[in-house]
Backbone atoms as SQL, in Angstrom:
CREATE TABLE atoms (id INTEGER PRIMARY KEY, chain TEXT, resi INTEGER, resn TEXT, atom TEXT, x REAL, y REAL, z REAL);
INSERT INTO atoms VALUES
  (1, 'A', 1, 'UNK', 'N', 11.564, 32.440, 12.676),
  (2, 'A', 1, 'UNK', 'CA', 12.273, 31.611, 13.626),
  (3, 'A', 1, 'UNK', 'C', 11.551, 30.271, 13.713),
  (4, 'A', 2, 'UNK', 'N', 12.400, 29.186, 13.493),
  (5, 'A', 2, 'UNK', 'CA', 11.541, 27.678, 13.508),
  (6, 'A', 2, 'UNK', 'C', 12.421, 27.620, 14.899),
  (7, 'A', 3, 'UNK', 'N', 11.594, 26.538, 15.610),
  (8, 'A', 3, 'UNK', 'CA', 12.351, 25.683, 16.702),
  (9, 'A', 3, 'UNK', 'C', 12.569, 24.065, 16.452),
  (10, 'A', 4, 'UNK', 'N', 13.165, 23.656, 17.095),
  (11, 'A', 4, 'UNK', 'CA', 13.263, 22.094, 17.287),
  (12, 'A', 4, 'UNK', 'C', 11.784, 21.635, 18.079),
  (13, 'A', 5, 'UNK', 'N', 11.735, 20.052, 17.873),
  (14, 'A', 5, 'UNK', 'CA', 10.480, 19.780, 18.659),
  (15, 'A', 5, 'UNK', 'C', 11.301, 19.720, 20.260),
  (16, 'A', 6, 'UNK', 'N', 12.419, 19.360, 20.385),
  (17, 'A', 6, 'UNK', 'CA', 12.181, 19.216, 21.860),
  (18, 'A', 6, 'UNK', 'C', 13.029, 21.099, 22.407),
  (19, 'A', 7, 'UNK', 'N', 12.752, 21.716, 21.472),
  (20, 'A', 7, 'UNK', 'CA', 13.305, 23.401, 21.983),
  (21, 'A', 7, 'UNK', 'C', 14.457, 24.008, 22.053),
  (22, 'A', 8, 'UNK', 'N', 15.209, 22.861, 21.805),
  (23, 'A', 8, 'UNK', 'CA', 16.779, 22.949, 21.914),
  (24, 'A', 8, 'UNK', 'C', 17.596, 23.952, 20.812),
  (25, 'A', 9, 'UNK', 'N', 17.529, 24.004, 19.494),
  (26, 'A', 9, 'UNK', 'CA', 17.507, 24.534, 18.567),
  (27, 'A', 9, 'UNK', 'C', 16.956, 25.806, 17.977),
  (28, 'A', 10, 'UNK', 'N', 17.276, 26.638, 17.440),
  (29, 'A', 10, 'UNK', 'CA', 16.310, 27.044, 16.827),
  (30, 'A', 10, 'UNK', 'C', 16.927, 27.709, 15.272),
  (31, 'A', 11, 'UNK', 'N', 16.437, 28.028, 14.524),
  (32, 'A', 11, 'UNK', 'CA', 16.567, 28.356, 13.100),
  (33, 'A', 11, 'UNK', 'C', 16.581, 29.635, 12.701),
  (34, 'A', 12, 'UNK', 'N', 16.675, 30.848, 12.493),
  (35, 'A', 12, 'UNK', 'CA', 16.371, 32.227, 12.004),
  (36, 'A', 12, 'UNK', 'C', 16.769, 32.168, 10.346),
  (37, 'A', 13, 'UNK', 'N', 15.190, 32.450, 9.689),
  (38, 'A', 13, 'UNK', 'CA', 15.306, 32.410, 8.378),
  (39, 'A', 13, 'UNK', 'C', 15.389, 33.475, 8.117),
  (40, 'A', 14, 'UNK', 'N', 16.230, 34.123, 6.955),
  (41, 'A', 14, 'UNK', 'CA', 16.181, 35.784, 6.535),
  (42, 'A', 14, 'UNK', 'C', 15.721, 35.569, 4.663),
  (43, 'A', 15, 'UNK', 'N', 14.435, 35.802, 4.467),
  (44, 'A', 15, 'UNK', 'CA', 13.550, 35.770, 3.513),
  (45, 'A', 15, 'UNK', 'C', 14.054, 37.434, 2.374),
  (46, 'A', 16, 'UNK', 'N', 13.763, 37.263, 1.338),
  (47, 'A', 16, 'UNK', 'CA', 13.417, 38.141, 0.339),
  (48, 'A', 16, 'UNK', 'C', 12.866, 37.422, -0.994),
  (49, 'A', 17, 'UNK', 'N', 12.443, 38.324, -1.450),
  (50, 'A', 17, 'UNK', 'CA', 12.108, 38.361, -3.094),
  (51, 'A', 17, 'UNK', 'C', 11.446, 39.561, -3.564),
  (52, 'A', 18, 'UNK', 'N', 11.906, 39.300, -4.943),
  (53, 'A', 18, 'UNK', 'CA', 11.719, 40.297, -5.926),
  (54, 'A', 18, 'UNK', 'C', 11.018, 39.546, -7.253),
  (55, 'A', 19, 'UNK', 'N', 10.003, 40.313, -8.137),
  (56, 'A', 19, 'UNK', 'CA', 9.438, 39.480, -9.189),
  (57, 'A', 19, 'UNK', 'C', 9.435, 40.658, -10.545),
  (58, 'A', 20, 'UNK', 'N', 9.992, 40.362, -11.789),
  (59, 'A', 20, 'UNK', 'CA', 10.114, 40.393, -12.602),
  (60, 'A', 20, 'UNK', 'C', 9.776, 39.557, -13.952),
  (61, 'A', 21, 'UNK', 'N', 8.487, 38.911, -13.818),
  (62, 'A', 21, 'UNK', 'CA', 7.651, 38.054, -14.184),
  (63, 'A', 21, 'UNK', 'C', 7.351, 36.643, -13.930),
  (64, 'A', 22, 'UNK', 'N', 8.672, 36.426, -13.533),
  (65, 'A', 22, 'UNK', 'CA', 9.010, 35.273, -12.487),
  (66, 'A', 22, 'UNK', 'C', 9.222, 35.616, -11.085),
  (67, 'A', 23, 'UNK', 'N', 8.877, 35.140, -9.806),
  (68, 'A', 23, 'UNK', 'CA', 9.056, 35.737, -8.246),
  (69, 'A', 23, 'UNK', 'C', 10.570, 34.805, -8.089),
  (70, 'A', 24, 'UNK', 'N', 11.479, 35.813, -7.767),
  (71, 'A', 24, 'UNK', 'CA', 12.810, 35.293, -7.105),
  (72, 'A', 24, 'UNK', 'C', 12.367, 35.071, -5.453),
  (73, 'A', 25, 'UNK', 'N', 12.679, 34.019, -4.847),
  (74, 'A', 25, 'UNK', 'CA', 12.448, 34.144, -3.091),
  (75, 'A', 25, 'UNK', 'C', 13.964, 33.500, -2.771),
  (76, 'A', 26, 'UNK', 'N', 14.789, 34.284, -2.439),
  (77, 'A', 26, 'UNK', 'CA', 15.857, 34.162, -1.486),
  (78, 'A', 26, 'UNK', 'C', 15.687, 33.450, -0.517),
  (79, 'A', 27, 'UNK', 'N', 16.443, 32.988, 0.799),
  (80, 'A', 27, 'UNK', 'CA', 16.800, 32.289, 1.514),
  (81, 'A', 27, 'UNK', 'C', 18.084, 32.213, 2.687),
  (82, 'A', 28, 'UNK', 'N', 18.326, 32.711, 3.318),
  (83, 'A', 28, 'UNK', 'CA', 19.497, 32.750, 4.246),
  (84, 'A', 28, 'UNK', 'C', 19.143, 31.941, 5.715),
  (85, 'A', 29, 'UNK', 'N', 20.070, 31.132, 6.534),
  (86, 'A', 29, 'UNK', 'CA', 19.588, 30.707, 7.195),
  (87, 'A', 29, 'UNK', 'C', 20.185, 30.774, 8.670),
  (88, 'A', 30, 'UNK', 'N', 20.410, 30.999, 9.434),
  (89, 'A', 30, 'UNK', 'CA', 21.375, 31.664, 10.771),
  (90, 'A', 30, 'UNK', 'C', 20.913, 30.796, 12.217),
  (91, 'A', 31, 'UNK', 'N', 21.495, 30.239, 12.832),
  (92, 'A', 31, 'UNK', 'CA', 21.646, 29.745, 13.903),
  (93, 'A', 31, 'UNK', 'C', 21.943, 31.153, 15.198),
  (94, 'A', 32, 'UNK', 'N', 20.943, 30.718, 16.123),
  (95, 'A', 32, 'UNK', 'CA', 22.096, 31.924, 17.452),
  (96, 'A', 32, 'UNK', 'C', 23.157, 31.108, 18.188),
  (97, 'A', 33, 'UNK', 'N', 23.893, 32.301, 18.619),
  (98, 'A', 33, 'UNK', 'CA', 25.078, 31.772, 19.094),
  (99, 'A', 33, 'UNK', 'C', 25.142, 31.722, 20.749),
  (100, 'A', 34, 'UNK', 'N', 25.862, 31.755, 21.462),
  (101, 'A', 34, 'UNK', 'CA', 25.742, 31.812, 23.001),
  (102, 'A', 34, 'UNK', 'C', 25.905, 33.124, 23.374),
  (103, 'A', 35, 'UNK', 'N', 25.882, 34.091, 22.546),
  (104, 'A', 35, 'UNK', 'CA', 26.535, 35.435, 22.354),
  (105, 'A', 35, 'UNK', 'C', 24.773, 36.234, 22.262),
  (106, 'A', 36, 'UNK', 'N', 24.527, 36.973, 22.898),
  (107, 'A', 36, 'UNK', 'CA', 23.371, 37.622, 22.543),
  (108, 'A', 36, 'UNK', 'C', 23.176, 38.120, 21.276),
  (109, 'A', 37, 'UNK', 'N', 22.417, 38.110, 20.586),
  (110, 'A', 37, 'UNK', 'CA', 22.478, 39.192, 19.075),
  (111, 'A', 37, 'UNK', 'C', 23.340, 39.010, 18.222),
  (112, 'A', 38, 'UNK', 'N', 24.005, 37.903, 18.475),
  (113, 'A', 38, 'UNK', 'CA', 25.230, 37.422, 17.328),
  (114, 'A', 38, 'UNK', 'C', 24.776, 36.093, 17.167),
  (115, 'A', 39, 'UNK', 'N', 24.263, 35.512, 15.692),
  (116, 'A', 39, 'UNK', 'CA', 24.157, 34.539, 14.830),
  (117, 'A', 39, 'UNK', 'C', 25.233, 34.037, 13.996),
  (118, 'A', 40, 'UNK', 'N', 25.115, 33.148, 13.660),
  (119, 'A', 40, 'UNK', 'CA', 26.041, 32.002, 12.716),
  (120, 'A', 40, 'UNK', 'C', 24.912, 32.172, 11.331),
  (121, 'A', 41, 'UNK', 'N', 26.001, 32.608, 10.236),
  (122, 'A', 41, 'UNK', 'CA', 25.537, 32.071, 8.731),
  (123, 'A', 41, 'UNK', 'C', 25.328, 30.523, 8.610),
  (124, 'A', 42, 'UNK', 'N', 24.269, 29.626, 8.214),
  (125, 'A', 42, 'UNK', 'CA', 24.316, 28.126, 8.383),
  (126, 'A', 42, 'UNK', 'C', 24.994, 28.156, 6.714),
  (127, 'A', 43, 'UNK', 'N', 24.050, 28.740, 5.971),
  (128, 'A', 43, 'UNK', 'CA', 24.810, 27.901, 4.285),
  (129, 'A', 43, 'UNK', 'C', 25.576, 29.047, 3.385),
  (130, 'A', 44, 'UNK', 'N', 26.475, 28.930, 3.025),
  (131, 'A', 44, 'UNK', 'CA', 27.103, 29.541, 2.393),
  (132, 'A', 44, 'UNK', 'C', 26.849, 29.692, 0.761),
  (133, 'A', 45, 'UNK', 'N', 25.844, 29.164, 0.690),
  (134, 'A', 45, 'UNK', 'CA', 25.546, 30.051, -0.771),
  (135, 'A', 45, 'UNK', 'C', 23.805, 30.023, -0.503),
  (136, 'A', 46, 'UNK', 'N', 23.888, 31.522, -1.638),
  (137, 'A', 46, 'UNK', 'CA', 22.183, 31.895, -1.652),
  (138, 'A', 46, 'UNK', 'C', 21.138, 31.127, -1.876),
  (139, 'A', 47, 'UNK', 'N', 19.915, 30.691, -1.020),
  (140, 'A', 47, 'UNK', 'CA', 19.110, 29.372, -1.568),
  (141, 'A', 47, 'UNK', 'C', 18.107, 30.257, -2.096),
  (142, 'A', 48, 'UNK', 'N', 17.935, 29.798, -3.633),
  (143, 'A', 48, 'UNK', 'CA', 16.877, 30.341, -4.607),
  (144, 'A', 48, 'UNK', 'C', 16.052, 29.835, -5.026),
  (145, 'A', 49, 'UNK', 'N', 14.575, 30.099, -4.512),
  (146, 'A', 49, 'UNK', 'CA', 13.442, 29.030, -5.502),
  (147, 'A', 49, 'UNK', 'C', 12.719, 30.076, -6.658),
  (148, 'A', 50, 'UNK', 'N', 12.681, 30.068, -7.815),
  (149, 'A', 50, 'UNK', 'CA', 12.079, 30.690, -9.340),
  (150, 'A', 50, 'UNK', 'C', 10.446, 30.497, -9.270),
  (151, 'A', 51, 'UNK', 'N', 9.500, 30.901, -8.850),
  (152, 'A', 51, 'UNK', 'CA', 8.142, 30.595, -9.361),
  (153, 'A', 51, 'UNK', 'C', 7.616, 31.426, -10.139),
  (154, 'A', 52, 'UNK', 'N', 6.309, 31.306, -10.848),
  (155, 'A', 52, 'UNK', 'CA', 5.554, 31.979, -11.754),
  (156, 'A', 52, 'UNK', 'C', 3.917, 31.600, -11.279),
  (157, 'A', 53, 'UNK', 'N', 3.452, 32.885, -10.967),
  (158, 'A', 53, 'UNK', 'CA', 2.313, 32.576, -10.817),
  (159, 'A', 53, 'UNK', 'C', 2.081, 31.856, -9.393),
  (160, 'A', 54, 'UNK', 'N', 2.772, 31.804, -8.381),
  (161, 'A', 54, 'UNK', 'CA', 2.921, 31.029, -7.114),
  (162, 'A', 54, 'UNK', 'C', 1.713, 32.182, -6.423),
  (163, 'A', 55, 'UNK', 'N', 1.310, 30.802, -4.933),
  (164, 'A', 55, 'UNK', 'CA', 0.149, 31.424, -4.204),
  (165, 'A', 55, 'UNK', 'C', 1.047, 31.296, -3.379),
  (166, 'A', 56, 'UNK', 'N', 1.270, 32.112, -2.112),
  (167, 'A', 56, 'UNK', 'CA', 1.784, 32.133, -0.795),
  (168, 'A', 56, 'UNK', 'C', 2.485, 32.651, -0.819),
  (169, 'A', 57, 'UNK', 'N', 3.207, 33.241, 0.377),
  (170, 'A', 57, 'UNK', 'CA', 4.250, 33.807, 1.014),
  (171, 'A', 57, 'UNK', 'C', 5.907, 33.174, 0.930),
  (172, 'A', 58, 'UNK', 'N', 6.616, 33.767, 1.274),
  (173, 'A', 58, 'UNK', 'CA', 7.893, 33.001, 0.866),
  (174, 'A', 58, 'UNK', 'C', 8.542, 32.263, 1.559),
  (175, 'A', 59, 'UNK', 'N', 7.197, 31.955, 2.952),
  (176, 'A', 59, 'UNK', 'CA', 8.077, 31.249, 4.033),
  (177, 'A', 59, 'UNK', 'C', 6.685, 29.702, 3.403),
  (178, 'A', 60, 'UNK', 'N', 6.175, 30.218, 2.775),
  (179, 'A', 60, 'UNK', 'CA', 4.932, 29.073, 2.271),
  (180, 'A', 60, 'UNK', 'C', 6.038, 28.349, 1.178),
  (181, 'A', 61, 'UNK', 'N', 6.422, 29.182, -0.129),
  (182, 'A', 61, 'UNK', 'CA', 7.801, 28.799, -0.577),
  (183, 'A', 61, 'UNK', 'C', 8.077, 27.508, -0.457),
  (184, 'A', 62, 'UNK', 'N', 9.168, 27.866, 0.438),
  (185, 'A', 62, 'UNK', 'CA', 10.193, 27.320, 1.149),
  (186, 'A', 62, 'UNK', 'C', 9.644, 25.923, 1.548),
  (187, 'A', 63, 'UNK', 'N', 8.379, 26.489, 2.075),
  (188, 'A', 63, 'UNK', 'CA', 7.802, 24.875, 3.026),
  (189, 'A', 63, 'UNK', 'C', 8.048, 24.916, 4.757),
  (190, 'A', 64, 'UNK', 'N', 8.632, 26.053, 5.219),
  (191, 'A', 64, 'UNK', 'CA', 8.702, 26.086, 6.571),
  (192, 'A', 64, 'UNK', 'C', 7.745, 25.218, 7.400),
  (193, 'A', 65, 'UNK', 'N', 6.787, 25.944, 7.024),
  (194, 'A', 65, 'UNK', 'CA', 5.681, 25.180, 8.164),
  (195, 'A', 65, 'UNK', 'C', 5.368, 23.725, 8.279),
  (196, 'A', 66, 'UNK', 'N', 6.265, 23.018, 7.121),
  (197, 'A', 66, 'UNK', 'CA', 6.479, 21.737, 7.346),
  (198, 'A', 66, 'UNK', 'C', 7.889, 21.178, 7.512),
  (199, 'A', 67, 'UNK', 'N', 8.442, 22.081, 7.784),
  (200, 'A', 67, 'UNK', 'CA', 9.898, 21.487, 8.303),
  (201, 'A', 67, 'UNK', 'C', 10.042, 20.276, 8.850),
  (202, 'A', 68, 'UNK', 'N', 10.533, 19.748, 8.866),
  (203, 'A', 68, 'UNK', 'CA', 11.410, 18.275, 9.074),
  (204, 'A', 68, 'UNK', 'C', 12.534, 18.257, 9.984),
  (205, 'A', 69, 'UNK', 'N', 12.903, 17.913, 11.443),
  (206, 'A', 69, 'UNK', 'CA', 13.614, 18.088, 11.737),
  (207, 'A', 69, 'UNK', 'C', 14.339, 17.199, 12.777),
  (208, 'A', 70, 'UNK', 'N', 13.989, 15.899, 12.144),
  (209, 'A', 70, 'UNK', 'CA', 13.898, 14.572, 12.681),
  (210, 'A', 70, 'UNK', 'C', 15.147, 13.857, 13.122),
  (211, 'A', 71, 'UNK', 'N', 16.251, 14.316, 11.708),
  (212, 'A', 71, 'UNK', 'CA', 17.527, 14.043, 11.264),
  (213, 'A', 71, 'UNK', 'C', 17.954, 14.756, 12.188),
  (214, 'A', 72, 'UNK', 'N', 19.087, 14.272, 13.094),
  (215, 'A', 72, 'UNK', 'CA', 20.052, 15.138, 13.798),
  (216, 'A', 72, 'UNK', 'C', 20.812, 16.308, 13.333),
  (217, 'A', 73, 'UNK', 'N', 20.829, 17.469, 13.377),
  (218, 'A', 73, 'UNK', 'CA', 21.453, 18.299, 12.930),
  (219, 'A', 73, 'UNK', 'C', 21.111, 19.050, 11.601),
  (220, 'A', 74, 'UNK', 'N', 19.968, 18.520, 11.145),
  (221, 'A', 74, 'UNK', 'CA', 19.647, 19.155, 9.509),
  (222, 'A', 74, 'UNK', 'C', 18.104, 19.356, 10.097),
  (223, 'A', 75, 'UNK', 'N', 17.530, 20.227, 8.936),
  (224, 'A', 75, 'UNK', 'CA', 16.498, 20.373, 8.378),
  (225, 'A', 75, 'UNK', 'C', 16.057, 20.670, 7.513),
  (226, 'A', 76, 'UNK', 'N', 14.874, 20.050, 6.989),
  (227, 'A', 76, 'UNK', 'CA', 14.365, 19.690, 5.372),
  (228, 'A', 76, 'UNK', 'C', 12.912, 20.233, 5.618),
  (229, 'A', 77, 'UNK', 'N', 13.487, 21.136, 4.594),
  (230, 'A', 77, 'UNK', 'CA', 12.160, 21.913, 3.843),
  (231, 'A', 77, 'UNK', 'C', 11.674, 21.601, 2.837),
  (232, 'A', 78, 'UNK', 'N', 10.347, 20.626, 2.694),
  (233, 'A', 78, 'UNK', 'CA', 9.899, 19.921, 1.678),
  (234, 'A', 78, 'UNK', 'C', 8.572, 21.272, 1.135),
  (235, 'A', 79, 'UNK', 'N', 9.226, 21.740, 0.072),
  (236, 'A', 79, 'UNK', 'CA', 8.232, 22.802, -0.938),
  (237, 'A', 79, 'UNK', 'C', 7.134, 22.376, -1.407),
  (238, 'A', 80, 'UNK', 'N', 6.135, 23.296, -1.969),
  (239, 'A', 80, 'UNK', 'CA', 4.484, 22.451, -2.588),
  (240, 'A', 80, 'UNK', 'C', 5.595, 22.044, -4.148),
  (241, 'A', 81, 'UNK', 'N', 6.913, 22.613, -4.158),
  (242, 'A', 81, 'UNK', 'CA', 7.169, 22.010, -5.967),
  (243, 'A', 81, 'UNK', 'C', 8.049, 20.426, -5.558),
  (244, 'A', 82, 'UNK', 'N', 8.076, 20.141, -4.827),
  (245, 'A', 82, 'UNK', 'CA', 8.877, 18.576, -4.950),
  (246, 'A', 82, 'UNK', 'C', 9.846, 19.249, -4.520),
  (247, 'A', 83, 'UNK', 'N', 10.875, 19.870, -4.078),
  (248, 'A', 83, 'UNK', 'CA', 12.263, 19.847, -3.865),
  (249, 'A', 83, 'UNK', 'C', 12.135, 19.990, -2.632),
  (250, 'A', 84, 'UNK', 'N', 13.747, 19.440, -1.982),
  (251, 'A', 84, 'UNK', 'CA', 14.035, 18.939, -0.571),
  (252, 'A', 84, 'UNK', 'C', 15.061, 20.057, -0.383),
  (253, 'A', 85, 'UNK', 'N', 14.871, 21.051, 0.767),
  (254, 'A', 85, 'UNK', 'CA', 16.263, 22.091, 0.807),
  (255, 'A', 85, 'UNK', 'C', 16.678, 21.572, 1.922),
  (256, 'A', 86, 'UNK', 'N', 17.596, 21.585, 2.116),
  (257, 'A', 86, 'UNK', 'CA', 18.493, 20.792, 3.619),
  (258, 'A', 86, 'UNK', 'C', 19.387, 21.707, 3.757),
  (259, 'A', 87, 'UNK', 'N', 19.111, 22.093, 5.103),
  (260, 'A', 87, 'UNK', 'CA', 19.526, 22.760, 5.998),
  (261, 'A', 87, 'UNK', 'C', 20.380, 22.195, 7.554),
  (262, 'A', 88, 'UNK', 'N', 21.883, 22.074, 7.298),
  (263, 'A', 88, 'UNK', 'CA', 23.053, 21.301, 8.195),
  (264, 'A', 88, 'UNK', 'C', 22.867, 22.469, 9.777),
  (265, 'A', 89, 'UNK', 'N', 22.846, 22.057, 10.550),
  (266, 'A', 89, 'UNK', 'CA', 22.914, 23.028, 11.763),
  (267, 'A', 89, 'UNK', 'C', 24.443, 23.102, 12.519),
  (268, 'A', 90, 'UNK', 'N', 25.501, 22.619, 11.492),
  (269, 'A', 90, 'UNK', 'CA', 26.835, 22.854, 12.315),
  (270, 'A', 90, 'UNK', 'C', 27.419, 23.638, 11.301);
């Protein structure tokens, strides 16, 4: 779960992977709703990063812990490989 800086928001990431000489790390990303225990799917297709030989966890991956969330309504997960995943919150 990421939050917004001013709390308003918040993010629920649903993580996997599997490795077959390369580590697959999945990605799903869910908003809550006003509804207890009922979330919103944010992206509609599977976000996949491929590593080999990677150090960290899959929320390290991703880049969570440096989320970006400056932009109204998105957030950007800047990875240790260069890529920007953007994440729309409507």
């Amino acid at each position: 779960m990421i939050s917004s800086p001013s709390g308003d928001q918040q993010l629920l990431i649903r993580h996997s992977s599997w490795s077959l000489g390369e580590t697959h790390h999945n990605y799903n990303f869910y908003e809550q709703t006003f509804i207890p225990l009922v979330q919103k799917k944010l992206n509609h297709q599977n976000i996949e990063i491929v590593t080999r030989s990677a150090e960290g966890d899959d929320l390290q991956i991703l880049g969570a812990r440096n989320a970006d969330s400056s932009q109204p309504n998105t957030v950007i997960f800047p990875n240790p490989y260069g890529e920007k995943i953007r994440v729309s919150l409507q």
